[in-house]
Rosetta silent file (secondary structure, phi, psi, omega in degrees, C-alpha in Angstrom):
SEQUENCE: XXXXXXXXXXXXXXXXXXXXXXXXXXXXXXXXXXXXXXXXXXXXXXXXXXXXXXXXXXXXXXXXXXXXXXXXXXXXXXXXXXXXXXXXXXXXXXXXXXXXXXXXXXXXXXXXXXXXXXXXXXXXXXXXXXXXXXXXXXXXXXXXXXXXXXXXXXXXXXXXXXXXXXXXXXXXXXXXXXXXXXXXXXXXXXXXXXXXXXXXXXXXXXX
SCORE:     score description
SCORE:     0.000 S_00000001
   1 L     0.000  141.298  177.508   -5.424  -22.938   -0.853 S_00000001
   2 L   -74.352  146.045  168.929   -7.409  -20.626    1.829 S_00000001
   3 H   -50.475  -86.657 -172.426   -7.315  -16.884    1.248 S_00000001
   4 H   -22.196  -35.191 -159.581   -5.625  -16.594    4.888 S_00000001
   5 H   -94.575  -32.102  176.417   -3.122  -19.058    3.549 S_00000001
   6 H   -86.295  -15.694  163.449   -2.330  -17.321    0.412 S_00000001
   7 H   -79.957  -20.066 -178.786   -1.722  -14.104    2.057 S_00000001
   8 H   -64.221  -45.307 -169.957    0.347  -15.795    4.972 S_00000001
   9 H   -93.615   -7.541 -163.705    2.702  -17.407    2.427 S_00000001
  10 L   -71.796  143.479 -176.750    2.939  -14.817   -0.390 S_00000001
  11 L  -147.648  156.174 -173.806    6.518  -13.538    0.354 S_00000001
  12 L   -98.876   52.049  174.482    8.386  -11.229   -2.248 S_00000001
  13 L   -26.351  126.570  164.469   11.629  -13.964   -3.096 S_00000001
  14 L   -96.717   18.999 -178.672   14.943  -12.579   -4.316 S_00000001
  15 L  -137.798  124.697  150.434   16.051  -16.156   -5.308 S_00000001
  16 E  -129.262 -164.465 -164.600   14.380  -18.184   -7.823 S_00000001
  17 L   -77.371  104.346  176.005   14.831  -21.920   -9.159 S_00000001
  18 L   -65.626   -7.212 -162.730   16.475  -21.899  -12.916 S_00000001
  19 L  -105.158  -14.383  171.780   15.724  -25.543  -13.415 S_00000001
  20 L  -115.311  107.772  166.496   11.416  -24.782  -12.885 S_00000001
  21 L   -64.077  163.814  164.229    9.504  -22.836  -15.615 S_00000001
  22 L   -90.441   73.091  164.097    6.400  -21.154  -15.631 S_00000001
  23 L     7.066  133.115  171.710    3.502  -22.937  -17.955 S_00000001
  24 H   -70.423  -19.037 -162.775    1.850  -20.779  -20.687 S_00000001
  25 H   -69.631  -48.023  171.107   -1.223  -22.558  -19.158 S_00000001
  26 H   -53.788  -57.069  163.924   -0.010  -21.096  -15.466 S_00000001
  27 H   -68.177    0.013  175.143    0.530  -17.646  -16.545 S_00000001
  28 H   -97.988  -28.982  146.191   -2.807  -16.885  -18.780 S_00000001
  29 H   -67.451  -44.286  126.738   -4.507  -18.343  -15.521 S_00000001
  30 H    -7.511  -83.178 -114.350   -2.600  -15.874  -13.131 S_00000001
  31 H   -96.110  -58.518 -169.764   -3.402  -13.214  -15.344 S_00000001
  32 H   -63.415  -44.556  175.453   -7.264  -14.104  -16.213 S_00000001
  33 H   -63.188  -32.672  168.047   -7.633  -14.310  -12.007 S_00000001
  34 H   -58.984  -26.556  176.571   -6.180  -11.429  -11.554 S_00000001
  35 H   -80.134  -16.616  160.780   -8.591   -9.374  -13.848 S_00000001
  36 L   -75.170    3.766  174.347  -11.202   -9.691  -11.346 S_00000001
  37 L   -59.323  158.490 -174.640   -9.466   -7.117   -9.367 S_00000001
  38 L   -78.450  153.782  158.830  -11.682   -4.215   -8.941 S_00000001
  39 L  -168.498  156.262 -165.874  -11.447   -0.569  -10.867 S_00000001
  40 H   -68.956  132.060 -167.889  -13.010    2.212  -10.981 S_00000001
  41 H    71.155   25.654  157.257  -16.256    2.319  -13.587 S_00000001
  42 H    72.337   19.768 -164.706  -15.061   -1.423  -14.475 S_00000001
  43 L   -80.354  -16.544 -177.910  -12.398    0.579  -16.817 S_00000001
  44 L    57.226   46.882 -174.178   -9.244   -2.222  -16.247 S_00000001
  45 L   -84.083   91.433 -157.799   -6.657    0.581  -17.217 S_00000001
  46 L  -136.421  123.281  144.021   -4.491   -2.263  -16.967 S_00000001
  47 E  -175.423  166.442  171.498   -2.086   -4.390  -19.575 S_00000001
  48 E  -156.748  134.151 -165.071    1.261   -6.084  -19.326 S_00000001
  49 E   -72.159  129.570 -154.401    4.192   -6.819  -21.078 S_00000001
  50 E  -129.245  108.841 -151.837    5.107  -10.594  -20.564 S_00000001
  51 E  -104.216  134.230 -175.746    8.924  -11.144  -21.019 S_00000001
  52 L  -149.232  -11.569  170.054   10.033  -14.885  -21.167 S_00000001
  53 L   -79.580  141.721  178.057   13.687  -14.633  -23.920 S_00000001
  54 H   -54.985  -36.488 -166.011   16.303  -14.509  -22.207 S_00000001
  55 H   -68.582  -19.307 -150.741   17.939  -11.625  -24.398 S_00000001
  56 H   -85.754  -38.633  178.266   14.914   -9.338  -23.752 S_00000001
  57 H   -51.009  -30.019 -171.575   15.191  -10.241  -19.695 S_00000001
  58 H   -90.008  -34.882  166.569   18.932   -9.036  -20.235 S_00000001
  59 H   -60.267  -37.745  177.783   17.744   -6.057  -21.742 S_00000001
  60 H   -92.725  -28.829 -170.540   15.291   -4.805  -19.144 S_00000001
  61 H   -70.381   -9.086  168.179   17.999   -6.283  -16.573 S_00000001
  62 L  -122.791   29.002  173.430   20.045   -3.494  -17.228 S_00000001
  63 L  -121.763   60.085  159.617   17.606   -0.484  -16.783 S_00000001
  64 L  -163.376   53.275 -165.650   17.001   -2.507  -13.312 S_00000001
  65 L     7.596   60.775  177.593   19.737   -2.415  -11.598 S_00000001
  66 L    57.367   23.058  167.338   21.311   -5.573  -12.219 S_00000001
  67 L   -71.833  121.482 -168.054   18.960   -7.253  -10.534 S_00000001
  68 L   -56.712  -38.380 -160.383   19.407  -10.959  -10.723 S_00000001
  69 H   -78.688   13.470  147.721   16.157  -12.595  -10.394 S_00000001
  70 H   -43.082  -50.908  175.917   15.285  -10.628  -13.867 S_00000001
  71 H   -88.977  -19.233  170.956   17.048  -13.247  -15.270 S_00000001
  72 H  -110.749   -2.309  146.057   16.628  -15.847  -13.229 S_00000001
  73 L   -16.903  157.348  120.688   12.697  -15.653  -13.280 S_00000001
  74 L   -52.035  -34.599 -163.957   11.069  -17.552  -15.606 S_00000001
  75 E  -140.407  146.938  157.961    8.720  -14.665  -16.559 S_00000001
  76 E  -165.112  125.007 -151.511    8.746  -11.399  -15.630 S_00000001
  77 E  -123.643  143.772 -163.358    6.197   -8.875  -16.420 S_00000001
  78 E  -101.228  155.436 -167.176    6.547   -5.051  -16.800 S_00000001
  79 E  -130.334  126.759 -159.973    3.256   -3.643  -15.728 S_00000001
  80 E  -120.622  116.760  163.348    1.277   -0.954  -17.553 S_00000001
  81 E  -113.806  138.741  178.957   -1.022    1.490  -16.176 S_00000001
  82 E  -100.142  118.139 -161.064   -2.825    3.445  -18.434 S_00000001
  83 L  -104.716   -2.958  177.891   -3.361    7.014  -17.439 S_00000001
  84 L  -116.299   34.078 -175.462   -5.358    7.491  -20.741 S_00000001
  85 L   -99.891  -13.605  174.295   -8.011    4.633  -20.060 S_00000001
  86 L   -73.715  -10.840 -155.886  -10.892    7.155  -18.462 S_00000001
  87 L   -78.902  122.545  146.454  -10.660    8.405  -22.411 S_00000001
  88 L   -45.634  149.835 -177.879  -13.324    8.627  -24.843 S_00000001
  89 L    76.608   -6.038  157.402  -11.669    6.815  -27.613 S_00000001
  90 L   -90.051  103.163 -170.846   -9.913    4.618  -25.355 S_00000001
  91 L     5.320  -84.004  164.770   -9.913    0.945  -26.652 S_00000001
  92 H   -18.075  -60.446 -157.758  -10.718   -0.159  -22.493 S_00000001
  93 H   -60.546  -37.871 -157.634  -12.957    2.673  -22.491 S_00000001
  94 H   -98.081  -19.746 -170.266  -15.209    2.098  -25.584 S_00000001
  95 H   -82.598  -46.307 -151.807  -15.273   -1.650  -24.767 S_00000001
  96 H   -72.325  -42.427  168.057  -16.241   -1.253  -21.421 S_00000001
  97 H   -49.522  -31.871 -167.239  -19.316    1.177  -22.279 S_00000001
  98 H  -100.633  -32.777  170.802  -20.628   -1.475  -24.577 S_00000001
  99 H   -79.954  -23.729  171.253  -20.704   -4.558  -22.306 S_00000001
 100 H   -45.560  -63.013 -165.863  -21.877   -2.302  -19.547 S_00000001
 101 H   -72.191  -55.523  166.676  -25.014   -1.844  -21.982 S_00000001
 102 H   -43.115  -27.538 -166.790  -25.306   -5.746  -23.323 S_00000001
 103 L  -107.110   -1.492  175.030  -25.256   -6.310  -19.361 S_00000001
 104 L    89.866    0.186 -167.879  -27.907   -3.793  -18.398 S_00000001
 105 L   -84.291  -36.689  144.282  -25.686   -1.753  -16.257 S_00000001
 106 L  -102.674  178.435  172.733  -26.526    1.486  -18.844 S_00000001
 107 L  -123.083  155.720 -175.731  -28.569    2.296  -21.400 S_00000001
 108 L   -61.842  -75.889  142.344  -26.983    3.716  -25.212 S_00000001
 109 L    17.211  -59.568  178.712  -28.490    6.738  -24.447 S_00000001
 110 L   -88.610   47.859  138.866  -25.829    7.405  -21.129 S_00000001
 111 L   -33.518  -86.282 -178.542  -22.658    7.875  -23.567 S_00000001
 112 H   -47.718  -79.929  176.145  -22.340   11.362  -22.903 S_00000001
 113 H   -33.413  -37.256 -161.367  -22.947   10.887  -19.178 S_00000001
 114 H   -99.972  -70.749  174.795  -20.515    8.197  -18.672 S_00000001
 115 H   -46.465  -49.409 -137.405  -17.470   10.515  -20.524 S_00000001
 116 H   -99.875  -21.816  146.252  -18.044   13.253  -18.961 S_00000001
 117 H   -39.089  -68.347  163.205  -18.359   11.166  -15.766 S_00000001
 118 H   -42.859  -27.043 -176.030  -15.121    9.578  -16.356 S_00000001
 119 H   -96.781  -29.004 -162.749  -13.536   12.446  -17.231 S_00000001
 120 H   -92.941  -29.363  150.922  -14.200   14.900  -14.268 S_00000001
 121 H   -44.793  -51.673 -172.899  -13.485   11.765  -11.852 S_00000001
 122 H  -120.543  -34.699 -157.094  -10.115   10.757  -13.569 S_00000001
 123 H   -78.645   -5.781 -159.277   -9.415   12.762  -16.342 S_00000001
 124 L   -72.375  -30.037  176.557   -9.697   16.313  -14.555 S_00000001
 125 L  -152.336  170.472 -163.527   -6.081   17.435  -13.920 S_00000001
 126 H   -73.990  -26.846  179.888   -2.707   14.983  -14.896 S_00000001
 127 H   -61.090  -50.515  176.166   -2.205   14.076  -10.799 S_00000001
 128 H   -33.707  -53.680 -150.702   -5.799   13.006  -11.057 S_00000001
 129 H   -92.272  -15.780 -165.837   -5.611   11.009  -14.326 S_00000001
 130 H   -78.282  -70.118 -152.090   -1.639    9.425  -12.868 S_00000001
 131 H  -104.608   27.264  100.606   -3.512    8.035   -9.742 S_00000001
 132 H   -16.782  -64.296 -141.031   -6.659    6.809  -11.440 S_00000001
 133 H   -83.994  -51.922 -171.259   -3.866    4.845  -13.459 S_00000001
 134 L  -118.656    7.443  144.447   -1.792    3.379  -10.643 S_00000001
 135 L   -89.781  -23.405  165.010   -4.457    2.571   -8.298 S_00000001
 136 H   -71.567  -26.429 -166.989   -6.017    0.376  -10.522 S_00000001
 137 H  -101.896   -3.365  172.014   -2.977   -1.361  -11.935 S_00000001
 138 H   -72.759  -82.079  177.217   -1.728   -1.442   -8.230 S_00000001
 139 H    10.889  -65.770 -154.719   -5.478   -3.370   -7.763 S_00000001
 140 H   -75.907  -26.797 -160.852   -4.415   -5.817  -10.655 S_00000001
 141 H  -111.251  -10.599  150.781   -0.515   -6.263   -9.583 S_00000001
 142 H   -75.369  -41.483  170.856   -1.540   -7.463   -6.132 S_00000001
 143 H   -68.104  -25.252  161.017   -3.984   -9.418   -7.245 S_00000001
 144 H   -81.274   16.436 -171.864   -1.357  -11.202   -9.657 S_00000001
 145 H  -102.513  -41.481  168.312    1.063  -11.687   -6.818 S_00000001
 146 H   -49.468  -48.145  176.870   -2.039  -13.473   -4.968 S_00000001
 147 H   -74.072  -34.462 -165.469   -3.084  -15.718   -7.952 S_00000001
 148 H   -75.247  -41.654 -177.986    0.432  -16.645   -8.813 S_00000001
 149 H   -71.232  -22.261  150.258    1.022  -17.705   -4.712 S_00000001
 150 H   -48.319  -56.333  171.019   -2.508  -19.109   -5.367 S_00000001
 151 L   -47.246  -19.068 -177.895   -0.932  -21.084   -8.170 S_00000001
 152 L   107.213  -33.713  161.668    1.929  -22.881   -6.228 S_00000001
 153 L   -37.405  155.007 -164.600    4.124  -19.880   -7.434 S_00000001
 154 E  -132.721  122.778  174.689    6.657  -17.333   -6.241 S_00000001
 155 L  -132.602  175.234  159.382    6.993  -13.908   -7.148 S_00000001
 156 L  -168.557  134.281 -176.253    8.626  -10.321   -6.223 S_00000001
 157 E   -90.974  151.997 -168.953    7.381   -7.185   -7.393 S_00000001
 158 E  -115.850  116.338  126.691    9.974   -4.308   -8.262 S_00000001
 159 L   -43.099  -44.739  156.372   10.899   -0.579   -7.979 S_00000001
 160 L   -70.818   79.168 -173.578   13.881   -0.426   -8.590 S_00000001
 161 L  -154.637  174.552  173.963   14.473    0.543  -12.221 S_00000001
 162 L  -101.301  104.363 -162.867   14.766    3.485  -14.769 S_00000001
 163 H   -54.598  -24.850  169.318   11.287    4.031  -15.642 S_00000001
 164 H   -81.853  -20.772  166.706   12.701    5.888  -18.609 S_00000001
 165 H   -72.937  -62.005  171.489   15.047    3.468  -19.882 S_00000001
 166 H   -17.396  -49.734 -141.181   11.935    0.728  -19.514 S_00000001
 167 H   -87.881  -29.099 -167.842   10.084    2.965  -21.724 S_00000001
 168 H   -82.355  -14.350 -169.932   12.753    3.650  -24.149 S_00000001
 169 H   -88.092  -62.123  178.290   13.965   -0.120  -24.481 S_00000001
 170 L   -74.683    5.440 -171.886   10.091   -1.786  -24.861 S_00000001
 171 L    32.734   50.424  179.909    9.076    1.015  -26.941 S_00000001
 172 L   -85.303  129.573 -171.053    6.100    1.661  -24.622 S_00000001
 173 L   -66.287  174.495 -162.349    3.990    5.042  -25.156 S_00000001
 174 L   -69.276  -29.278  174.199    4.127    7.764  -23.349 S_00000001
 175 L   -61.471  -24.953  177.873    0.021    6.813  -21.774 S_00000001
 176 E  -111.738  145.311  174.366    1.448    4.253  -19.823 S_00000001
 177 E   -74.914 -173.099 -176.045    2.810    4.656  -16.853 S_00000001
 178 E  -158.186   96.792  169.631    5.227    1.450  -15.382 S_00000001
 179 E   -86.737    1.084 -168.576    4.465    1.292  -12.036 S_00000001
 180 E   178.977  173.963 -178.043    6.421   -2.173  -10.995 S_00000001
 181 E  -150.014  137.595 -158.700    8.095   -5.083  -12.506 S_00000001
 182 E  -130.897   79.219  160.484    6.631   -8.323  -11.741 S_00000001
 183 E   -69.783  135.369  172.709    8.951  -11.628  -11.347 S_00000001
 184 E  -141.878  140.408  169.502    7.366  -15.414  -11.262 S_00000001
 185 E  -169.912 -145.690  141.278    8.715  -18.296  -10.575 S_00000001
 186 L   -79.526   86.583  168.119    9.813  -21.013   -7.965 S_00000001
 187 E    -3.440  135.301  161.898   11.492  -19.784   -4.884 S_00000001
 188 L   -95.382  109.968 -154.542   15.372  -21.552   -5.027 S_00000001
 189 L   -81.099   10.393  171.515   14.782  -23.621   -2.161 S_00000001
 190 L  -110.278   61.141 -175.468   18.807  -24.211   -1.831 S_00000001
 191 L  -145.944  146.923  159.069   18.584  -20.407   -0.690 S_00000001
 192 L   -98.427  149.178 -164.886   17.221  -19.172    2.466 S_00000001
 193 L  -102.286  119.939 -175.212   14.009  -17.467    2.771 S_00000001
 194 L   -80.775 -170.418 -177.252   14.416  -15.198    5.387 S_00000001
 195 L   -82.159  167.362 -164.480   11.574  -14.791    7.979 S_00000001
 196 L   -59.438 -177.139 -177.959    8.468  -12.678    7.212 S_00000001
 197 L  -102.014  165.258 -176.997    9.109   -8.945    7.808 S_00000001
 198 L   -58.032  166.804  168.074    7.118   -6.896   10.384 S_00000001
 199 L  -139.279  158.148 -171.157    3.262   -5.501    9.955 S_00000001
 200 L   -87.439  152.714 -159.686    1.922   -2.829   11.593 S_00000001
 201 L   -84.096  165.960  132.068   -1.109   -4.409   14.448 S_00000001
 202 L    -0.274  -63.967 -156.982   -4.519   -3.280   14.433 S_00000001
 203 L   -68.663  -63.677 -149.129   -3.981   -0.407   16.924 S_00000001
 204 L   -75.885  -10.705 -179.991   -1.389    1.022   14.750 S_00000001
 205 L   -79.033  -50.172  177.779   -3.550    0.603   11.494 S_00000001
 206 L   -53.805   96.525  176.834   -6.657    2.032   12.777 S_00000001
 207 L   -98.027    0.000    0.000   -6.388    5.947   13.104 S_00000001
């Protein structure tokens, strides 16, 4: 599918099809395409929880306001940005430092330089280190709404939920933030898809 074409058709469904699953083979591709989204210093403060039982779907479905297509997804993944991923000592962090150097992009030597880069970029006050967190995993949760409509796929990303009930339900720490909830599936094509919604022109984009 053309890039033009997968942004033309990606639409945010509220209905999808209980009788068509999601592949493990379809969602570990969605996922791996998606990791080429960009972030800053290559850190990926990224990860996501990938809910496919039914009981667990009923369980986040009711810190989500009842929203149906929780349940009638196939998949639906809570999405974790990590506000502690600029960290020395962070898994992402320490990995990222070391393929940087196997790849030539530092030298062993630039340690020290690279935290205390990292830190006075993201790490410098908690607003700082929050949207460091949830601009990158915004990066990564568009790009899996792109790969999955690349894919043949349907999705709609979510707001509407109690971030603290998420956190308290999933047992997720306190580093990540949960910036969206992420359904995929098949559109239920005995539903109607309304038409797309407005965009702002050129004119009005441009300031």
């Amino acid at each position: 599918m053309e890039f033009k074409d997968v942004m033309q058709q990606r639409r945010a469904v509220n209905f999808f099809d209980l009788t068509q699953d999601v592949t493990d083979e379809q969602l570990r591709q969605i996922i791996e395409t998606a990791a080429r989204a960009p972030s800053g210093f290559n850190l990926q403060p990224w990860r996501v929880i990938v809910l496919r039982d039914k009981e667990k779907k009923e369980t986040l479905k009711k810190v989500a306001m009842n929203q149906p297509k929780i349940t009638e997804a196939p998949v639906v993944l809570i999405v974790l940005a990590d506000r502690e991923g600029w960290k020395k000592g962070n898994p992402s962090f320490e990995k990222d430092f070391v393929e940087s150097v196997k790849e030539g992009i530092m030298r062993q030597d630039q340690y020290d330089w690279f935290c205390k880069a990292t830190n006075n970029l993201y790490g410098a006050s908690p607003e700082r280190q929050l949207a460091f967190a949830c601009k990158n995993a915004g990066f990564f949760a568009m790009s899996l709404m792109l790969a999955a409509k690349d894919a043949g796929l349907d999705s709609h990303p979510m707001d509407g939920f109690d971030i603290d009930g998420v956190r308290k339900a999933f047992n997720i720490p306190d580093q990540y933030w949960i910036p969206l909830l992420l359904a995929i599936g098949h559109f239920d094509k005995t539903k109607t898809l309304l038409p797309p919604k407005w965009r702002k022109s050129y004119e009005e984009i441009v300031y």
